[in-house]
N, C-alpha and C positions, 0 to 999 in steps of 0.2 A: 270552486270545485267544478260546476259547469262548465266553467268556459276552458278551465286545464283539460277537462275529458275531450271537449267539443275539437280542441286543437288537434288532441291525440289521433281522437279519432278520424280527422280531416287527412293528419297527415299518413294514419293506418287506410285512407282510403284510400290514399295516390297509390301507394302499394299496393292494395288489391285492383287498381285497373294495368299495373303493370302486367301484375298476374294475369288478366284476362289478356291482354295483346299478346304474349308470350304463348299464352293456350291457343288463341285465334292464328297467330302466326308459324305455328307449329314450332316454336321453340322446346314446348315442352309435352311430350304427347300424353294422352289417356294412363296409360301406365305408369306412365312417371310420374304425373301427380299424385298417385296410388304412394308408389316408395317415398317421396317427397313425406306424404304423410307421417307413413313409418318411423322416420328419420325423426320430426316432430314430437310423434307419441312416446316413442322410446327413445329419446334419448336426448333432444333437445328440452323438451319440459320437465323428467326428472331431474337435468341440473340445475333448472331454476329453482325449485321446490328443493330440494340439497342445500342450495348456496341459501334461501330464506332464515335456513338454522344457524345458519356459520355467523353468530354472533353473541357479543356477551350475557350471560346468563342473567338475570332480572326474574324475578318474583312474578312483577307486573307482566308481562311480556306473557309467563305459564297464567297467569289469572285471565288475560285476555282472549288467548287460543281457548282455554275452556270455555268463558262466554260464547266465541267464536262457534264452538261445537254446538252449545244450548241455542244459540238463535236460529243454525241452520234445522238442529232437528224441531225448534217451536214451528220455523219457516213452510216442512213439511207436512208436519200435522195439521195445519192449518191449510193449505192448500191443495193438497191433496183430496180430501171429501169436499173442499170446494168445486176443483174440479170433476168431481161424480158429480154435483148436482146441476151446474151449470154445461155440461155437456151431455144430454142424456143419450140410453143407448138406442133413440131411434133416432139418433143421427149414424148413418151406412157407417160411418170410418171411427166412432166414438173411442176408441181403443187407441190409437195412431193421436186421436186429435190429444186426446187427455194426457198421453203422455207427454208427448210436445211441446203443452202449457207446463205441465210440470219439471221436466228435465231439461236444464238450459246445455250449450257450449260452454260453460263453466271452467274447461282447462283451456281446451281451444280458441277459445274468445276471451274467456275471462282473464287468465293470467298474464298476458302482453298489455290489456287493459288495464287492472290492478296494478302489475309493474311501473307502468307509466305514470300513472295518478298517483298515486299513494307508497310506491316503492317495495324496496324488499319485506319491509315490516307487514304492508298489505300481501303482499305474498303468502310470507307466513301464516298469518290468520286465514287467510283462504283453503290452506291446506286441509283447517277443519273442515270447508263448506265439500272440497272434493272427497272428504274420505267419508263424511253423511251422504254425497251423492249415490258416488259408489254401493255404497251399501243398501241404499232404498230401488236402485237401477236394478238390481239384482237379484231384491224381493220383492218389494210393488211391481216393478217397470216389467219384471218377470211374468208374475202373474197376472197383468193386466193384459198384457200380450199376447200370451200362449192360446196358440189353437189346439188343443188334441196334444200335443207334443209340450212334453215337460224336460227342465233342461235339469241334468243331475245333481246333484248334492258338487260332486268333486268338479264341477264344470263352476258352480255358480263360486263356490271358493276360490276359485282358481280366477276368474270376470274382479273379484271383489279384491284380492289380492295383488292388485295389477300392479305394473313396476312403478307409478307414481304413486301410489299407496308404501310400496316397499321405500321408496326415497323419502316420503315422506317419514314412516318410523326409521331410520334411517337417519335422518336428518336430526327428526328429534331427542335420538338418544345422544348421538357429537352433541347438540346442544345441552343437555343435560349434565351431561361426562364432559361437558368441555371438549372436547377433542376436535380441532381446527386444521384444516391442512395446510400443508406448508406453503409460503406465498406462490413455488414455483408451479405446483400441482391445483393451486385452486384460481391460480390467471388462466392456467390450461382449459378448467372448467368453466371458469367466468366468459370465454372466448363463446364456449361452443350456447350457455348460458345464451348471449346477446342478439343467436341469430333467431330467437324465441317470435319476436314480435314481427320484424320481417317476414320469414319465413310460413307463420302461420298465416300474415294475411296473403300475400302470394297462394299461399296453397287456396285460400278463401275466395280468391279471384279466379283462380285456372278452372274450382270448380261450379261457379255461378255462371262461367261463359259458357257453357255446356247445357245451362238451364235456358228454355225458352218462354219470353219476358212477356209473351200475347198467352200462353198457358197459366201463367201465376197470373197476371188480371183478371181473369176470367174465374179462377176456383173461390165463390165463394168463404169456401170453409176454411182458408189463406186467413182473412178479415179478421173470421171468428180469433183463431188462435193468436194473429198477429196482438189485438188487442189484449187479448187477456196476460200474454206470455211478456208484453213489452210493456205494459202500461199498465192494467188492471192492479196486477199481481204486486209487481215493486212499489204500485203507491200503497196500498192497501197494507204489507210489509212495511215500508215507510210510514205509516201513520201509528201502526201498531209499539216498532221499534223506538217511536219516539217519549212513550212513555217507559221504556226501561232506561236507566240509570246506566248506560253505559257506554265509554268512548266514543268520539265521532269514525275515528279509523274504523273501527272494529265493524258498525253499524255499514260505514258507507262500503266496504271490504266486501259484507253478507249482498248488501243490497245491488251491486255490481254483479255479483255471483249470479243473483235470482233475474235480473233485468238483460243479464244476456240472450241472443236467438236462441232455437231451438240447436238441441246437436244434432251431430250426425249419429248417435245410438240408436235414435228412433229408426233410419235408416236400415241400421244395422241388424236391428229385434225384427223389425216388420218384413224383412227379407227371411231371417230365421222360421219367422213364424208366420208366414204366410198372407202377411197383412199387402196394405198398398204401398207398397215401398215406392214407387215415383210420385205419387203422392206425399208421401215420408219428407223425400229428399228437397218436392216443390217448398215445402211447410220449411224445411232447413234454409232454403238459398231465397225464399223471400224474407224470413226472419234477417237472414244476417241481413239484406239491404237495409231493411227497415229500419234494424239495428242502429244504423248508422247516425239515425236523426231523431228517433226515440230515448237511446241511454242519457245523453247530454240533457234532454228534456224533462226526464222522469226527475232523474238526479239535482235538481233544482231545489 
């Protein structure tokens, strides 16, 4: 299993340094890794998470995604007040920092990873770990965040509801009801499906070249979270996971999910809400390097 991911991820590396020459060369400007994104979020990873369902119906397969759902929400309760106690709030950034250990790149990183290692079936099961994400980002990651300003009822429905959520029940019900689309219509999807793992990391390179590499050595608080969010976390999930009674897919699926860098949400919240956002973003583009030589390790 190590050494499958170690490959992957080697060769998901070559890809993100193209991406930085391409950003460094001006191939692809500030903005355009902006829509690049876009393209990714919306429209590229619902059809992976789509095509995860387009297959035969099995018993096993619904008993697993349930598992799947029960390990990521044990995976939260559990880490979650870990993190309050191991970051307390007289560290200046404790907010920024606690979410960061706790909310990985789970679609962004995760899914091209899973894809790769474990295939469509680990897809599917991951679908659980994004739709508990989702849903804890937008009540925890909410409230942990907010300064003064609270985000509304019809806003956080609307964050929780997002088009891989929508793909994903979507997906599940074809799977359920059977209902497959016809070869011509799902090679269309399979096409645009493939440029998943490319694309993301490209988009992961253009924006780590914009980071500067003497600023993340120097931020302490980098270490902190790097540890706990790469290593702490997934082995300690790892140890726990190994006494429940359930599949190796299913387990190593969760455990890829939780082992990935921080995302770019925290970015996103801390700008909404008044936190450190280049700070945020430092904590995202040293996570994903770190990434690189951490998941293969943990994953042992």
């Amino acid at each position: 299993m190590a050494i499958i991911i170690l490959k992957q991820i080697i060769a998901m590396l070559i890809i993100m340094i193209v991406g930085v020459i391409a950003r460094k060369t001006n191939l692809v400007a500030e903005r355009g890794n902006k829509e690049l994104s876009n393209v990714l979020l919306f429209i590229v990873n619902p059809m992976v998470i789509f095509l995860a369902f387009q297959r035969e119906f099995s018993y096993e397969l619904v008993n697993n995604l349930l598992v799947s759902f029960g390990l990521s929400i044990l995976s939260y309760i559990i880490l979650i007040p870990l993190s309050h106690f191991l970051i307390g709030k007289q560290r200046p950034e404790y907010a920024v920092e606690r979410f960061a250990t706790l909310y990985s790149n789970c679609g962004f990183f995760g899914i091209p990873v899973v894809m790769a290692v474990l295939g469509t079936e680990g897809v599917f099961y991951l679908t659980a770990y994004l739709a508990v994400f989702n849903i804890f980002v937008w009540t925890h990651g909410v409230l942990l965040m907010q300064k003064g300003e609270k985000l509304s009822r019809k806003e956080i429905v609307k964050n929780i509801a997002n088009i891989n959520v929508i793909a994903s029940v979507g997906g599940l019900l074809c799977f359920i009801f059977q209902i497959h689309l016809i070869p011509e219509l799902k090679n269309g999807v399979q096409y645009i499906a493939d440029m998943n793992t490319p694309m993301a990391m490209m988009i992961a390179g253009i924006t780590l070249s914009q980071m500067k590499l003497s600023e993340i050595i120097k931020e302490k608080g980098v270490y902190l979270v790097a540890v706990l969010k790469l290593v702490a976390y997934p082995i300690l999930m790892s140890l726990i996971f190994r006494f429940i009674p359930v599949q190796d897919i299913v387990k190593q699926t969760i455990l890829i999910a939780i082992a990935c860098p921080v995302g770019a949400t925290v970015t996103l919240l801390a700008l909404r809400f008044e936190k450190n956002a280049p700070y945020a973003s430092m904590l995202y583009a040293a996570t994903t390097i770190m990434a690189l030589i951490t998941m293969p390790l943990v994953l042992i």
